[in-house]
Structures are given as C-alpha cells and as structure tokens.
N, C-alpha and C positions, 0 to 999 in steps of 0.2 A: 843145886843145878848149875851146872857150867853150860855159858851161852859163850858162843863166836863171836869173836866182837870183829867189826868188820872195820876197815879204814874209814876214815868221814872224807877222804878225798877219793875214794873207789867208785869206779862208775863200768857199770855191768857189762860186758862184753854184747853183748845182742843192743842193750840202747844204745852204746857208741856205734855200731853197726849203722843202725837206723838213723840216728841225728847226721852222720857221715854223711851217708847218701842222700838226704833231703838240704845239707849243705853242697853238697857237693852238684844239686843239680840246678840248687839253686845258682850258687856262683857260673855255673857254666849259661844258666839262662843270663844271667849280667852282662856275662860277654861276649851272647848273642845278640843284645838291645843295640848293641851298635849299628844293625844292620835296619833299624826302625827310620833312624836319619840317614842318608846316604852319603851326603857329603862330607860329614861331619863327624862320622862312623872311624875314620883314621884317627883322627885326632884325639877321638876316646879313647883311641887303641893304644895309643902311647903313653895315659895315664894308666887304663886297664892293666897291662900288661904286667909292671913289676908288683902291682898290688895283686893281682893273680897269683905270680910265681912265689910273692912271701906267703900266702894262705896255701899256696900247695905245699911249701917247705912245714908250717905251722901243722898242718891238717896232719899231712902224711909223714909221719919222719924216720921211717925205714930208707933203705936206698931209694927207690923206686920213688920216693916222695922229692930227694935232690932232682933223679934222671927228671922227673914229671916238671917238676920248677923250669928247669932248665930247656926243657921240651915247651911249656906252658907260652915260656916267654918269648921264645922263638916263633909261635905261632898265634901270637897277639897283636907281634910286631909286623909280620909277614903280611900281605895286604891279602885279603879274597879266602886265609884261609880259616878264620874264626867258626867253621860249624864243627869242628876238631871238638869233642866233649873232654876234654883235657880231666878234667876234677872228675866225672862221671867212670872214665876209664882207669883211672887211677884207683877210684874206689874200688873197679870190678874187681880187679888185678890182685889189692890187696888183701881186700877184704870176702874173693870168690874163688880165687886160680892160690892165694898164696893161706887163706884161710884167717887172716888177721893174726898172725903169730909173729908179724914186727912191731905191730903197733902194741 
C-alpha cells in the first residue's frame, strides 16, 4: 500500500487561514490598548509601530503584506488614527478578495 507522505513542515491551508485571523485580530487589539492611557498612548505608538510593520511583513509576505507594513507604520506613527484594523484588513484582502494564493 502506497501512502502520501506529507511534508512535516506543511501546515494546512484552512488553519493558517484561522490562526491568521485570530493573530491578526489580535495584534490589531494591541494597538488599540494605547488608547486605554491617554497620554501615554503616543509614546507606545512609537515602540508599537515598527514591531507592527515587521509582523505584517512576517505574517503577510505577498505584496500587499510590504504595501500593509508600510501603510501599518504610517498609521501607528500618525497621532488619532490607530482604529485603522491594519492586520485585520490585510488578512481580508488576502486571505478573502485574493483567496490566499500568495501566501
């Protein structure tokens, strides 16, 4: 009997889907918590920001995962506009509208 032998580093097309989007909504809750302190909320946002845009580069790494980094970081840095679901949209995009066929 001939069995498929699968990769040991292969991981299923439908759980990366789902682990995605429970990461992806997580991080986006992370950096809405700045808005919990108010004053103090900037200044998270300047450490937030480029650890934001490497985990969208990491997460996502079709174009649309650069354009998102690059979009991510611009609006971490940007003062008032952090409700922007950055990771959340990204996921849609890729993983809804493009069907996950770069990842």
């Amino acid at each position: 009997m001939i069995h498929d032998q699968v990769p040991s580093g292969a991981v299923s097309t439908k759980n990366n889907k789902g682990t995605m989007l429970v990461l992806s909504l997580l991080f986006d809750g992370i950096g809405m918590l700045s808005y919990v302190i108010p004053v103090f909320a900037e200044v998270t946002d300047l450490f937030w920001a480029p650890i934001s845009a490497l985990l969208l580069l990491i997460m996502f790494k079709s174009t649309a995962g650069k354009l998102a980094s690059i979009f991510g970081l611009t609006e971490e840095l940007l003062p008032f506009v952090d409700v922007i679901p950055t990771f959340t949209i990204t996921w849609f995009y890729t993983y809804v509208i493009k069907g996950g066929k770069d990842q």
